[in-house]
Every structure is written in structure tokens, then in C-alpha cells.
C-alpha positions in Angstrom: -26.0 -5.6 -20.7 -22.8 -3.3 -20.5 -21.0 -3.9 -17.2 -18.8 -1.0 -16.0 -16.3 -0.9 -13.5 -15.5 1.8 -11.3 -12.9 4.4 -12.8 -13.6 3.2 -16.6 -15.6 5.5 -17.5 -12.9 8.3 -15.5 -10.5 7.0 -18.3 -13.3 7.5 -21.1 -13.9 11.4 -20.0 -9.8 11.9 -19.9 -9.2 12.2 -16.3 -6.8 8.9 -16.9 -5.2 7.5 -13.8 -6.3 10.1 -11.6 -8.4 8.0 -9.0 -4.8 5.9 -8.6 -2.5 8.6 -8.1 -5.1 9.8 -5.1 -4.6 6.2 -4.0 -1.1 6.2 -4.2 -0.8 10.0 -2.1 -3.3 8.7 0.4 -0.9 5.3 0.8 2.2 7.8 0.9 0.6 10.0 3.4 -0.6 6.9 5.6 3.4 5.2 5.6 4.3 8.8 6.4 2.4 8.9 9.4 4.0 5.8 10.8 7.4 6.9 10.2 7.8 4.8 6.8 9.4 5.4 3.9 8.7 4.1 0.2 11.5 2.5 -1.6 11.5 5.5 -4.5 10.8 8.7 -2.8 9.9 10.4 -5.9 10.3 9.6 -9.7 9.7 6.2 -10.7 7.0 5.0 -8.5 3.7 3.4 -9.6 0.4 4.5 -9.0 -0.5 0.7 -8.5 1.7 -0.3 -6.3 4.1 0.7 -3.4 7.3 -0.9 -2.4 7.7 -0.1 1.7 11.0 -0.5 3.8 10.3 -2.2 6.8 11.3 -0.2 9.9 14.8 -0.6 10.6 15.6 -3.9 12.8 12.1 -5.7 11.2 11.9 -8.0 8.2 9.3 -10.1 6.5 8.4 -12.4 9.0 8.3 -9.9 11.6 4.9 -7.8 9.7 3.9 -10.4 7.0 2.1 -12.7 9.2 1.0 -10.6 11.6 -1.2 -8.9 8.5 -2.1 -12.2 7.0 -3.7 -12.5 10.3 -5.3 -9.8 10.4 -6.9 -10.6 6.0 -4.3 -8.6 4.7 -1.8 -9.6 2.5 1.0 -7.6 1.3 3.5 -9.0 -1.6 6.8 -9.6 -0.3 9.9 -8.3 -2.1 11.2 -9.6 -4.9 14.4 -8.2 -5.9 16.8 -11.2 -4.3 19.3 -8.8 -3.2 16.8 -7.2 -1.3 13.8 -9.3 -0.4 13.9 -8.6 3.2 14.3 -4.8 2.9 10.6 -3.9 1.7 7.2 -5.6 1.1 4.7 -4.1 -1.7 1.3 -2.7 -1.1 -0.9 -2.9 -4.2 -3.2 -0.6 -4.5 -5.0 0.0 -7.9 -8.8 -0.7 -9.2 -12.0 -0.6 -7.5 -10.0 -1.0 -3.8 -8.6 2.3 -4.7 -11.3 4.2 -6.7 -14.3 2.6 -4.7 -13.4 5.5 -1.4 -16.4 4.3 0.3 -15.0 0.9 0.4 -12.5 2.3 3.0 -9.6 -0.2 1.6 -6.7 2.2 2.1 -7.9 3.3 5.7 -8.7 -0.3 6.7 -4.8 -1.5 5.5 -3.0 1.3 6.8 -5.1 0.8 10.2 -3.9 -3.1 10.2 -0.3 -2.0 9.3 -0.2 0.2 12.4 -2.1 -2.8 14.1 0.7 -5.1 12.8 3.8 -3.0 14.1 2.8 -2.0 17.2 2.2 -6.1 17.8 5.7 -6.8 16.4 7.2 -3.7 19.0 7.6 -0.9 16.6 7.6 2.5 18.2 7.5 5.0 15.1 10.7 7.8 15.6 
């Protein structure tokens, strides 16, 4: 029995990380539409994974939670100079190459959930 995972056999035919880096633009393009901004705007982000800066005036316990309610959960920062500046949104494997699984629409429609609850009005 050979047991293949989504996107494997993409790698196998050459087309890499392609299936991420869609990911990755349909995260950017989903924070862009609530006014949010990645940590690294453009060279030396991961396809993986996205470090967000929490609206201005918010911090981790203001969104966090709120998500965790809602069966989300983001990674907090980790930089301790900086912990309370962004949270991390991971977004790699089959949550990302699977499309039908509706992953990236169903976070991005919790993170929107998530601010408007915490009184976030996008500028």
C-alpha cells in the first residue's frame, strides 16, 4: 500500500512548493482585506507560515481567545522583544493544498469574526 499525501506528488513532477506559495498569497490577500499587515512585507517570508501585527491598540489577549473560541488557534509571537506585536498563522500541507477543504477561507472568516468581537473597525 503506498499512501500519498496531497502536494507530494506536486513536488515529484517539479512544481515544488507551489501549492504553498498560493497559500501564502491567498493568506496575504485575506490580512490585506482587513487592513493587516504581515511582519515582512516582502523578502524573507515563509510560504508556511505568516507572522501578523495585530491592529494597532490590540494584543494577544485581545484576538487569541476570541479564535481559540471560535477552533482556531494561531501561534503567538515568540520573539520576547516583541511577543505582543504579531501572532503567526501557519499555513502549509494538506490545510493549504487540499482548496476544497476551505481552511484559509474558514480562518480568515474567524479572524474577521474575532476583530469585529474585540471592536476592530479596519481603516
Amino acid at each position: 500500500v503506498q499512501l500519498v499525501r496531497p502536494g507530494h506528488d506536486l513536488r515529484a513532477r517539479g512544481r515544488g512548493d507551489a501549492p504553498h506559495r498560493a497559500g501564502l498569497a491567498r493568506h496575504r490577500h485575506g490580512l490585506e482585506q482587513l487592513a493587516l499587515k504581515a511582519t515582512r512585507e516582502n523578502g524573507g517570508v515563509a510560504n508556511g507560515m505568516t507572522a501578523v501585527r495585530y491592529p494597532q491598540g490590540f494584543k494577544a489577549s485581545d484576538i487569541l481567545p476570541k479564535m481559540a473560541q471560535r477552533g482556531v488557534v494561531f501561534g503567538a509571537g515568540l520573539h520576547k522583544d516583541a511577543k505582543d506585536e504579531y501572532f503567526r498563522i501557519g499555513h502549509m500541507g494538506v490545510s493549504v493544498v487540499d482548496p476544497a477543504r476551505r481552511d484559509v477561507d474558514i480562518i480568515l472568516q474567524k479572524l474577521e469574526e474575532a476583530l469585529a468581537e474585540a471592536g476592530y473597525q479596519k481603516q
